[in-house]
N, C-alpha and C positions, 0 to 999 in steps of 0.2 A: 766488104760484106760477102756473104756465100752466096747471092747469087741477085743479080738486076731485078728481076719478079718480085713483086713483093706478095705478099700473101693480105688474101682475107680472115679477117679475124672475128670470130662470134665469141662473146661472151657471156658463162650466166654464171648466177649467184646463188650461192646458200647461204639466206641470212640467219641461219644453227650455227654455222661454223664460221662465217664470215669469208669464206672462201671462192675463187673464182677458179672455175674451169674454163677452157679455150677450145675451141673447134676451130683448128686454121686449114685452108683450103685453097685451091685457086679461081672457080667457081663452078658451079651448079655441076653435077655429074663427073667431078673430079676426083684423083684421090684427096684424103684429106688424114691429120692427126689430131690426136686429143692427148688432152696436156692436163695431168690432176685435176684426176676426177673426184665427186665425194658419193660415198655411201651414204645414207642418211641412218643416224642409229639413236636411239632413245636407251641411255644410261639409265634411264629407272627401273624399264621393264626389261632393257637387255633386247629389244628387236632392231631388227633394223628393216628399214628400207627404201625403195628405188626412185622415188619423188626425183630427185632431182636428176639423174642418170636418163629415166623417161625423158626429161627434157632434152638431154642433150640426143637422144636416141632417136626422138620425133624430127630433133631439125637433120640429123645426116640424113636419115630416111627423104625429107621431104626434100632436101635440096639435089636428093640422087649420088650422096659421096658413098666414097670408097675407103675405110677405113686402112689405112696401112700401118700404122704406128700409134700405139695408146703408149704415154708417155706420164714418168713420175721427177719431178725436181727432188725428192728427197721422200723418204721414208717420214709423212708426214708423222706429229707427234696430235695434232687437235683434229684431226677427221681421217676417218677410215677411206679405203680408196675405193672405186666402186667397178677396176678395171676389169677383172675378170668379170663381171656382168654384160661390160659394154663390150666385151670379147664374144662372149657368148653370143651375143643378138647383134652384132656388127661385123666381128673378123677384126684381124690387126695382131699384131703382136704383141708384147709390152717391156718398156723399156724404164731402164734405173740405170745412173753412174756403176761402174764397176767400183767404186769402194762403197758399195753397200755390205757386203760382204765381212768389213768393220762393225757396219752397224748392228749388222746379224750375230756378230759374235760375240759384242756387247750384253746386247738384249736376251741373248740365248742364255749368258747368266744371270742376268738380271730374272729371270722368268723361268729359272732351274728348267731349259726344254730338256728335252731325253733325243735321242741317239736319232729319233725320225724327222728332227728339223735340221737340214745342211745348214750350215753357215759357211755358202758355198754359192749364194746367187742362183743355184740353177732354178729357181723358183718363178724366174724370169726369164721371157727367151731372149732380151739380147742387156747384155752389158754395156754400155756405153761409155769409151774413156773419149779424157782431152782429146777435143781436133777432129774428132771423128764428125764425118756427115753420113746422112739418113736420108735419101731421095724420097720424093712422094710426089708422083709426077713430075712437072716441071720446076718444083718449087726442091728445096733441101734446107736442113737445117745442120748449124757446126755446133759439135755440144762446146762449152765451157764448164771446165770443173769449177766451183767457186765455193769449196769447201771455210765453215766457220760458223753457219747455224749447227750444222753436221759436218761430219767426216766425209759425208758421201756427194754433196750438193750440186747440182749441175745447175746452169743454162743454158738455153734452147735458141742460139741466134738463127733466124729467118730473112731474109733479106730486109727491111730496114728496121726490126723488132725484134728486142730481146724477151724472151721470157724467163725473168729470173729466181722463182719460186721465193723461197721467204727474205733474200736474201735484203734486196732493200724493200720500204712501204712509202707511201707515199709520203712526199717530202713533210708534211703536218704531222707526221707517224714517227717516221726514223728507219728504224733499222730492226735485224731481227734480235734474237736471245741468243747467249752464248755458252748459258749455264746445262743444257743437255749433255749425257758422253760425250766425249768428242768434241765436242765445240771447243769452239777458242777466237777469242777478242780479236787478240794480231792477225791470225790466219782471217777472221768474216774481214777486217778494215783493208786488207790487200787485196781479197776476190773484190768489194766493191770499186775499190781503183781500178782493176780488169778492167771493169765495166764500164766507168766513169772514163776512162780514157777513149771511148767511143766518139764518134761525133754527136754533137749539142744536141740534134733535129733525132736523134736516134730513140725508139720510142720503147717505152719500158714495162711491159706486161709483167701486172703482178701477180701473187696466189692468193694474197690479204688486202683486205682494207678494213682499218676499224678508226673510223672517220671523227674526230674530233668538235667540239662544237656546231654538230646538229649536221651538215655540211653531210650532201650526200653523198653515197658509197661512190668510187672511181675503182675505176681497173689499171690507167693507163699514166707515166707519167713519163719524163726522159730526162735524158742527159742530163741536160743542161738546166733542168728543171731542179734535180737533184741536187747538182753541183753549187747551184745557187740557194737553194732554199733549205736541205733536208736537215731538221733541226739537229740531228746527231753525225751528219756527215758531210755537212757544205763546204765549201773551199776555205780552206784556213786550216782546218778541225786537222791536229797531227796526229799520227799513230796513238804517241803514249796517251792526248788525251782523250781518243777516244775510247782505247783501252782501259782507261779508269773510270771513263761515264759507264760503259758499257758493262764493266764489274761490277760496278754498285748499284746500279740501273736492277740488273739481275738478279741482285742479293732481295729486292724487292718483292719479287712476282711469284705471284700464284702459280703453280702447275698447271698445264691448260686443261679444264674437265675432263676431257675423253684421252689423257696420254695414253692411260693402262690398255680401252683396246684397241685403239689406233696405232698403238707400236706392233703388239702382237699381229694384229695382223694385216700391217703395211710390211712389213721384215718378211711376211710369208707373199705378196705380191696379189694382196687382197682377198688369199682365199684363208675361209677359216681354219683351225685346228678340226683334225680327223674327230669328226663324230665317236663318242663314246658308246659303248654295250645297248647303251637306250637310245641309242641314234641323234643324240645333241651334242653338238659342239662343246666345247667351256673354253671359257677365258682364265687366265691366274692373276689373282688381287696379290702381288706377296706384302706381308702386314709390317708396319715399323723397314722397309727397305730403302726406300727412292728419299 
């Protein structure tokens, strides 16, 4: 693992998006990171805001951290990010795998952008490939690429926790979608054997829980938890057939509500597109595309 210290972990919820963000730290007056974050945004009226970001803002505040690394597992597709906010009223930098840069250029045609959006990363200040670590204080984290929801997907190993964004859910859950750009069946079933290859007690921070049979929300599962139980990936489960559940699986599912602007603008590193003549923003619906 990267390093004996293990870190403290605070987590909270937004039950709009079903998503958890993480404030890991080592305690009270340390530095600390944050690990997807959500904007809060209302699709009907097109506002968004800071509900849930205040929270995580109140406890760095109150615990006296230092923010040094605001951090994204993937250019999410169902919640908007809320990084540059918590940049603004915290400090910290913000970080994305370096093949987001894929994603951006995907998306860039997906969404006809024009000449003032790079599809180039620099949206972000630091890229993060394989292998690389990220001090914060005593504590560091080793990224792992584990592309397969996306092109781009990382996790975040900490000393005895990984945090691995959409990649697995909890074992009653499964696993993520594969049907986005870039996705691909073979590529997510091998980033999860990365992972799985871990030891048993290794503990597994998620970004989702959408909890089955009433059975409240969980953030946290591991190894061996997975290997043993996770209905679409438990020991036995081989490549090809998970690659056939996981295609048809797919062929299934809805769009997640908020793809349209949660892509736009997580690909920009949470800030919106350049205000228009009248000083607002806009998003792009494109019609009959996706």
């Amino acid at each position: 693992m990267t390093t004996k210290l293990n870190p403290l972990i605070k987590d909270f919820f937004d039950p709009e998006t079903w998503t958890y963000t993480y404030v890991v730290y080592e305690g009270d007056g340390s530095p600390c990171i944050i690990i997807d974050s959500v904007l809060n945004y209302d699709p009907k009226s097109g506002r968004t805001s800071t509900k849930s970001a205040d929270e995580v803002i109140t406890f760095v505040r109150s615990h006296h951290l230092q923010v040094s690394w605001i951090l994204e597992t993937h250019a999410h597709a169902d919640h908007l990010t809320a990084a540059p906010y918590l940049q603004s009223n915290l400090g910290g930098r913000l970080v994305i795998g370096d093949n987001i840069t894929k994603v951006q250029t995907v998306f860039k045609g997906v969404f006809n952008l024009d000449d003032h959006f790079k599809a180039d990363g620099t949206q972000f200040d630091y890229l993060i490939k394989e292998g690389d670590s990220l001090a914060f204080g005593n504590l560091s984290l080793r990224a792992l690429f584990v592309p397969g929801h996306t092109p781009a997907c990382m996790a975040y190993e900490i000393g005895d926790a990984i945090f691995v964004g959409d990649t697995l859910f909890m074992p009653d859950v499964g696993t993520a979608r594969c049907d986005f750009p870039g996705g691909d069946a073979k590529t997510l079933y091998r980033s999860m054997q990365k992972i799985l290859s871990y030891p048993g007690q290794t503990k597994l921070y998620l970004c989702h829980d959408y909890p089955p049979n009433h059975r409240p929300v969980a953030c946290m599962s591991t190894v061996a938890d997975e290997k043993s139980n996770n209905i679409h990936v438990h020991d036995g489960v081989t490549e090809e057939q998970f690659v056939r559940m996981r295609t048809e699986r797919d062929k299934t599912l809805e769009m997640p509500v908020l793809i349209l602007p949660s892509i736009q603008v997580n690909i920009r590193a949470g800030h919106f597109p350049e205000p228009e003549t009248n000083g607002i923003a806009y998003l792009k619906i494109p019609l009959n595309a996706l």
